[in-house]
C-alpha positions in Angstrom: -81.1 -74.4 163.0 -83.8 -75.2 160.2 -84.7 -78.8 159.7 -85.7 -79.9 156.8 -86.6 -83.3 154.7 -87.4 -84.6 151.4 -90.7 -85.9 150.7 -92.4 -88.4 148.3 -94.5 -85.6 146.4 -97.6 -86.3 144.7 -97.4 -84.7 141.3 -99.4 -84.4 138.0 -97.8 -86.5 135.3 -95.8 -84.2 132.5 -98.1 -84.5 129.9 -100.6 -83.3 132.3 -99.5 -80.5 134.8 -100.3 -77.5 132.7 -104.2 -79.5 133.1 -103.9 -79.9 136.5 -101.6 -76.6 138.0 -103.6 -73.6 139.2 -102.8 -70.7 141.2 -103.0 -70.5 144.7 -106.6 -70.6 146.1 -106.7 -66.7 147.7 -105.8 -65.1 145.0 -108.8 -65.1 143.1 -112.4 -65.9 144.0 -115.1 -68.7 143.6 -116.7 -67.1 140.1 -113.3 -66.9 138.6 -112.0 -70.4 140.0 -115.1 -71.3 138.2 -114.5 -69.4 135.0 -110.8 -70.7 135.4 -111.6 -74.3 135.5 -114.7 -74.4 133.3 -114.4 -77.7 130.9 -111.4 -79.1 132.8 -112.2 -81.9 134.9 -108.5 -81.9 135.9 -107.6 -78.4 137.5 -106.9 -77.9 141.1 -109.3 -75.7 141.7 -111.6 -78.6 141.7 -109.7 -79.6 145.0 -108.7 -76.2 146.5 -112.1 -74.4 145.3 -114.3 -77.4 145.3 -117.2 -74.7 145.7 -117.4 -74.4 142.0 -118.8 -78.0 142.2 -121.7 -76.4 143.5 -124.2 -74.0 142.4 -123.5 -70.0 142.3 -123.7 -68.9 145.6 -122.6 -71.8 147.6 -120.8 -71.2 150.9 -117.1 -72.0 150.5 -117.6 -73.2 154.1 -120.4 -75.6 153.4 -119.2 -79.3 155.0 -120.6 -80.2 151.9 -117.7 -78.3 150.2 -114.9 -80.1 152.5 -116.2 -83.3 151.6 -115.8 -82.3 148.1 -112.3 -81.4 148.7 -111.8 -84.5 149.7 -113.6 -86.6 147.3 -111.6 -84.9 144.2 -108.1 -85.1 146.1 -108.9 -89.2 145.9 -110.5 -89.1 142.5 -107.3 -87.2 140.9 -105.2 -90.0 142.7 -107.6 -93.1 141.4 -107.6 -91.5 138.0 -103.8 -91.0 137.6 -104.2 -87.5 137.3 -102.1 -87.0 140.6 -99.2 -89.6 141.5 -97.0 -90.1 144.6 -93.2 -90.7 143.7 -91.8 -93.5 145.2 -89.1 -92.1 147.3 -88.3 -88.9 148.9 -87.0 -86.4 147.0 -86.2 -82.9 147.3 -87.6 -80.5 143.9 -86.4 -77.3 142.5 -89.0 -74.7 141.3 -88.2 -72.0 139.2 -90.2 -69.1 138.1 -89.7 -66.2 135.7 -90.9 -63.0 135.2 -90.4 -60.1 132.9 -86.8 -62.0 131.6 -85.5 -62.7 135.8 -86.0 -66.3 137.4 -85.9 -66.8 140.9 -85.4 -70.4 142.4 -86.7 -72.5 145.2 -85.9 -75.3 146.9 -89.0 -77.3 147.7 -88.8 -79.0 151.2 -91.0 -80.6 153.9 -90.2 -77.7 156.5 -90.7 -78.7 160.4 -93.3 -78.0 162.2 -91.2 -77.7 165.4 -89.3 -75.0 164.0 -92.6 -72.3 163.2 -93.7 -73.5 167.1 -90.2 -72.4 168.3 -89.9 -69.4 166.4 -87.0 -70.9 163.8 -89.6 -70.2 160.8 -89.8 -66.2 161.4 -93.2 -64.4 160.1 -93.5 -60.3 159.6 -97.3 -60.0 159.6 -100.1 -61.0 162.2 -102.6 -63.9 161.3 -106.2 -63.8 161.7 -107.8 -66.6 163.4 -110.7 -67.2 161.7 -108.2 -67.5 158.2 -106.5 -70.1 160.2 -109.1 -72.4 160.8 -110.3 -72.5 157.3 -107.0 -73.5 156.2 -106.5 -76.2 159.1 -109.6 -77.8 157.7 -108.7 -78.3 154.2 -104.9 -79.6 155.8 -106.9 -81.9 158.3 -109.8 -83.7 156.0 -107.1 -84.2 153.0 -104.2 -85.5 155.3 -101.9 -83.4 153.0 -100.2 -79.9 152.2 -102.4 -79.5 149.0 -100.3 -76.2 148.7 -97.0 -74.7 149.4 -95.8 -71.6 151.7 -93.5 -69.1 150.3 -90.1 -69.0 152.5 -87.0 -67.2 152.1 -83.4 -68.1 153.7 -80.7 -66.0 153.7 -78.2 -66.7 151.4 -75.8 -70.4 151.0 -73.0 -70.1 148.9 -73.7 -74.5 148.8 -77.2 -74.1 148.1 -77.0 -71.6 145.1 -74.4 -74.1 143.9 -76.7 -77.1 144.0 -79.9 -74.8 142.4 -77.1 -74.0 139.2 -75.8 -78.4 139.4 -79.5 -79.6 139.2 -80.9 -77.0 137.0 -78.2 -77.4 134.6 -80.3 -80.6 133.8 -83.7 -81.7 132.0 -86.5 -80.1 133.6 -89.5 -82.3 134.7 -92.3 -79.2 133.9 -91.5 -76.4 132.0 -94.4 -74.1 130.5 -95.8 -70.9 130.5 -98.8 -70.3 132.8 -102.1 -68.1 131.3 -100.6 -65.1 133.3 -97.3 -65.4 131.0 -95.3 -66.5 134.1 -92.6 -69.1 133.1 -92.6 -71.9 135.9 -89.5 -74.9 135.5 -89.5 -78.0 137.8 -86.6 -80.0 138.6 -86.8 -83.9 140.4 -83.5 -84.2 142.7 -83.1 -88.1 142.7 -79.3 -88.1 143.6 -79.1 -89.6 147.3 -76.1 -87.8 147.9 -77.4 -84.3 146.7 -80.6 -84.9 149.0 -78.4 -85.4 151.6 -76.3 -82.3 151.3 -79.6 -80.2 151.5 -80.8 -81.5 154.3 -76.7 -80.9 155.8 -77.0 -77.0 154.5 -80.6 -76.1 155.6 -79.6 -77.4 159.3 -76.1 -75.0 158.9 -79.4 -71.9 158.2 -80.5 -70.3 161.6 -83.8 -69.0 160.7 -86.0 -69.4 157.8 -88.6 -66.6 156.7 -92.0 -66.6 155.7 -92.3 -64.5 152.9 -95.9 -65.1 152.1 -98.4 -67.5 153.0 -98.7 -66.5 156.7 -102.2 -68.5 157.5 -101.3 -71.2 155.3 -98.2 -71.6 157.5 -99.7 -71.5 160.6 -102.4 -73.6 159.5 -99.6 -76.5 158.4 -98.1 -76.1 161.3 -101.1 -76.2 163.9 -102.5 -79.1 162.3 -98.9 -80.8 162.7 -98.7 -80.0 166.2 -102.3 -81.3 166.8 -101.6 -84.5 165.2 -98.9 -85.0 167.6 -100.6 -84.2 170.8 -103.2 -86.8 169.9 -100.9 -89.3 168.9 -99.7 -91.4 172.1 -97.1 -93.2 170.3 -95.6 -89.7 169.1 -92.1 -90.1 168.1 -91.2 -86.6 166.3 -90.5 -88.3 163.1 -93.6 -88.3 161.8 -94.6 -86.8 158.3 -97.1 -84.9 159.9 -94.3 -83.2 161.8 -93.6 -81.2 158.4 -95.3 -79.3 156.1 -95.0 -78.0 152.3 -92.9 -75.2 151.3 -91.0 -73.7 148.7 -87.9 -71.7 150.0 -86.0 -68.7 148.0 -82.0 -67.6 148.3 -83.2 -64.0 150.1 -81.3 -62.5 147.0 -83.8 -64.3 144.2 -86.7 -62.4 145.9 -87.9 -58.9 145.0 -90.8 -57.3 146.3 -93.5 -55.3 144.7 -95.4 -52.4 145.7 -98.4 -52.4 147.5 -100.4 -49.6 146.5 -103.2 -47.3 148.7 -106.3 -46.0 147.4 -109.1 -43.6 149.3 -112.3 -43.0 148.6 -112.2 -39.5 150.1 -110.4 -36.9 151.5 -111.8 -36.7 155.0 -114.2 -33.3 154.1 -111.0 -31.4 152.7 -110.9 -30.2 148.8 -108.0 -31.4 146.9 -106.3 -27.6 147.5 -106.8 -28.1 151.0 -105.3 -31.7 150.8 -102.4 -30.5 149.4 -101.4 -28.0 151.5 -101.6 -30.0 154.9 -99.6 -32.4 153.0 -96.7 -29.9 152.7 -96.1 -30.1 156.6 -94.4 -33.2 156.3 -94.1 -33.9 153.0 -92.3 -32.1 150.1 -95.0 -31.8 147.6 -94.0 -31.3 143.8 -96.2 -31.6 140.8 -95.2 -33.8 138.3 -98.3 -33.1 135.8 -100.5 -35.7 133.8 -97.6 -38.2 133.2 -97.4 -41.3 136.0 -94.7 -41.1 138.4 -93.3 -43.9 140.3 -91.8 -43.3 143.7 -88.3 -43.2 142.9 -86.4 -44.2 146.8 -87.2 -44.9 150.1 -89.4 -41.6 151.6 -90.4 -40.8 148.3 -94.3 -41.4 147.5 -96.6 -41.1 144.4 -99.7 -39.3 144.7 -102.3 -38.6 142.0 -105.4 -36.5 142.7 -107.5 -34.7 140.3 -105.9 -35.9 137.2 -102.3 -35.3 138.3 -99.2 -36.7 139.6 -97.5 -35.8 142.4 -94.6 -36.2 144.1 -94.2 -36.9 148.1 -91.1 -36.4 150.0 -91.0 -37.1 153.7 -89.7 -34.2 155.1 -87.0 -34.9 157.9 -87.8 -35.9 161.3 -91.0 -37.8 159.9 -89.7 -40.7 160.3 -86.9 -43.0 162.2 -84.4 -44.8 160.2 -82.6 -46.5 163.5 -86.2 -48.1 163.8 -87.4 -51.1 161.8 -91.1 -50.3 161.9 -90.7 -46.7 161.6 -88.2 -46.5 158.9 -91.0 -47.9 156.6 -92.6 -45.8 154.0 -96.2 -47.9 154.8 -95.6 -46.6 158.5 -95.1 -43.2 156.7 -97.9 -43.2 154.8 -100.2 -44.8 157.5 -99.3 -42.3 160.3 -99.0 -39.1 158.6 -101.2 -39.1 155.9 -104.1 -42.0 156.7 -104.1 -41.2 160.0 -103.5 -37.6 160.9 -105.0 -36.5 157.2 -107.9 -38.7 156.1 -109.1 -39.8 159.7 -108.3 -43.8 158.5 -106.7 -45.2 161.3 -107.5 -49.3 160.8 -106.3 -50.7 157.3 -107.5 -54.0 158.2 -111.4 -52.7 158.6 -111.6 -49.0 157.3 -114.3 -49.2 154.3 -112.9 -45.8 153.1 -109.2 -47.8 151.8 -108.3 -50.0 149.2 -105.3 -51.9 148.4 -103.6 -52.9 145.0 -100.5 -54.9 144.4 -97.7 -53.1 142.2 -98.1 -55.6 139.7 -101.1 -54.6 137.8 -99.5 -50.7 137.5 -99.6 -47.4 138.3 -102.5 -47.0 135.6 -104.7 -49.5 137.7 -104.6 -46.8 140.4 -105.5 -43.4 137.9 -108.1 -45.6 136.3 -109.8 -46.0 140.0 -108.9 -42.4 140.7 -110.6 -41.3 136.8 -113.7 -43.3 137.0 -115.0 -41.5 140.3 -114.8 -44.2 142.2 -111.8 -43.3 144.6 -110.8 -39.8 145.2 -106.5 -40.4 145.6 -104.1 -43.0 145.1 -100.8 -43.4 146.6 -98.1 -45.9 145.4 -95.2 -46.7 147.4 -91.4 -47.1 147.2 -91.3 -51.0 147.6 -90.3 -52.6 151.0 -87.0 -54.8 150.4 -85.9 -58.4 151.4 -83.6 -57.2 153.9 -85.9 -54.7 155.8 -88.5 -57.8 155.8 -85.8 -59.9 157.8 -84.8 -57.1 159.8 -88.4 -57.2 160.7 -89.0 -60.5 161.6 -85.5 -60.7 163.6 -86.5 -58.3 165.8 -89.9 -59.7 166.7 -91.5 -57.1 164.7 -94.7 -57.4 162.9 -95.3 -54.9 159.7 -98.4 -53.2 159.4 -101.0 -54.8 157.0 -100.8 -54.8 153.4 -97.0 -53.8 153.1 -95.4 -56.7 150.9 -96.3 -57.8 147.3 -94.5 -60.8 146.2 -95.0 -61.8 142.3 -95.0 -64.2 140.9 -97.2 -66.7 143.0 -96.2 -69.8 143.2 -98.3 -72.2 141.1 -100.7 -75.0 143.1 -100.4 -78.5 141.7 -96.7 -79.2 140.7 -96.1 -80.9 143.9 -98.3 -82.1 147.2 -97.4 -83.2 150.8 -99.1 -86.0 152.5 -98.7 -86.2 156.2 -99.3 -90.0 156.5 
């Protein structure tokens, strides 16, 4: 059962959160953490990017930047910029986009319970992306960040997300991207204590993004306690930050495929090798969005088409095969355009859903790429299906929007 806490988070004061509140540190690089921050001595990025301390071109690796990292996270603190509540608390975190909110619960999740396989994931990690994250977690003492979970969904926890957000927000604004994000303290002892009673009632709990950054929490947890010889389990470094969504709230977005060519075929020749497993119609100059599961976009040479996996393509009864990215990848990457590793192949690129089907036809236009091909988005409940079988989806299947926002809240593990 998932075990969870409340936590005394460190938090920007009100009149200074839309200063200090970023997004999350891989979703953009050093130059535009740089551009992001420029004249604000108070943004995260000064503590999750620290490179932009430095001069162009520094290595993000540099100890020097570490240091950094932690140098800032003590200045925000000495400076008031950042400041630890006096008792533990649980938080609710709201976010809203295009007119429909989703709420979290933010919790200190338990280490013991990624180890044991209570917190499920759906994708593979890469070791290397681990490490850098266990070193920001280890030189800061703290969860500078939050994971992205989901939990299937509690008829008692939807009730106390619509009690406590029926009251004053702590942060509400509007980020630069036009995302709305709303921030709710819980300081009634006997609310934090019914969380903590309905999370352990919660079998499993699911990473929904965030994958290194969980493992990272969590390895640096478990190292902390195999050096500690007075280890008792209760430890704050036995749990790490994350924000946790009713499965429901969630909804995933596209995740987009584009090639730069068409393995030595013309587009002619393309099209008519697709039509063994696909139903090919064209759908002219107008964008067209898959419309169901099995149904694909394609646009070559200035036009649209539509993709329809013919029968016996793929599996249903299986969770890995029923997946249009399994589709895709096997039958049309694979056995079409010769690309058989997504995680290496310099002939593919990936976009998320959210910045359109025009971001794909103005690759495609400009001559850079030679096809695009959007996909029917993967849902919550084939995600969990995933991860409760012991699955892992292939890479670059799930597109979850909007991020959650760095800053608002921060885990210390001492």
């Amino acid at each position: 059962m998932a075990k969870v806490k409340p936590f005394r988070g460190v938090r920007p004061p009100r009149d200074l959160v839309t200063q200090v509140a970023s997004r999350p540190y891989d979703v953009l690089n050093s130059d535009e953490a740089r551009a992001e921050a420029d004249g604000n001595p108070r943004s995260l990025y000064h503590i999750i990017k620290p490179e932009i301390d430095f001069t162009d071109g520094t290595d993000e690796h540099d100890p020097r930047v570490y240091d950094r990292a932690v140098e800032n996270f003590k200045a925000f603190q000495d400076k008031g910029w950042l400041v630890q509540d006096d008792k533990e608390h649980y938080y609710i975190y709201a976010q809203t986009m295009d007119g429909r909110t989703q709420y979290g619960i933010v919790v200190a999740a338990n280490v013991a319970d990624y180890m044991e396989g209570r917190i499920k994931k759906h994708e593979l990690t890469r070791r290397d992306k681990e490490e850098d994250r266990m070193k920001h977690v280890r030189v800061q003492n703290a969860n500078i960040e939050p994971v992205f979970f989901a939990f299937p969904d509690n008829r008692d926890l939807e009730q106390i997300i619509r009690d406590v957000t029926a009251g004053k927000p702590e942060y509400d604004f509007i980020a630069p991207d036009g995302f709305g994000h709303t921030f709710w303290v819980i300081d009634d002892d006997a609310t934090i204590a019914r969380i903590t009673e309905d999370f352990a009632k919660i079998p499993y709990l699911y990473i929904a993004d965030g994958h290194h950054r969980t493992a990272a929490a969590a390895l640096v947890g478990n190292e902390k306690a195999r050096l500690n010889p007075n280890h008792r389990g209760d430890e704050e470094y036995n749990y790490f930050l994350a924000v946790a969504f009713p499965a429901s709230h969630l909804k995933i977005i596209d995740y987009n495929r584009l090639v730069r060519d068409l393995n030595g075929m013309s587009p002619a020749e393309f099209l008519a090798r697709l039509e063994y497993k696909f139903i090919v119609e064209d759908k002219g100059t107008m964008p067209y969005r898959p419309a169901a599961l099995h149904n694909f976009s394609l646009y070559l040479e200035g036009r649209w088409y539509s993709l329809t996996a013919r029968p016996g393509t793929y599996d249903d009864n299986d969770p890995i095969g029923v997946l249009d990215v399994t589709i895709s990848s096997d039958h049309i990457l694979r056995d079409l355009l010769g690309i058989t590793d997504l995680r290496s192949d310099k002939r593919i690129d990936f976009v998320g859903g959210i910045r359109g089907l025009e971001e794909l036809k103005r690759r495609v236009d400009s001559g850079e790429m030679a096809a695009a091909l959007a996909l029917f988005p993967v849902s919550m409940k084939q995600l969990m299906d995933i991860a409760d079988t012991g699955n892992i989806m292939p890479p670059k299947t799930t597109w979850f929007e909007p991020k959650l926002r760095s800053g608002l809240v921060i885990h210390k593990l001492d």
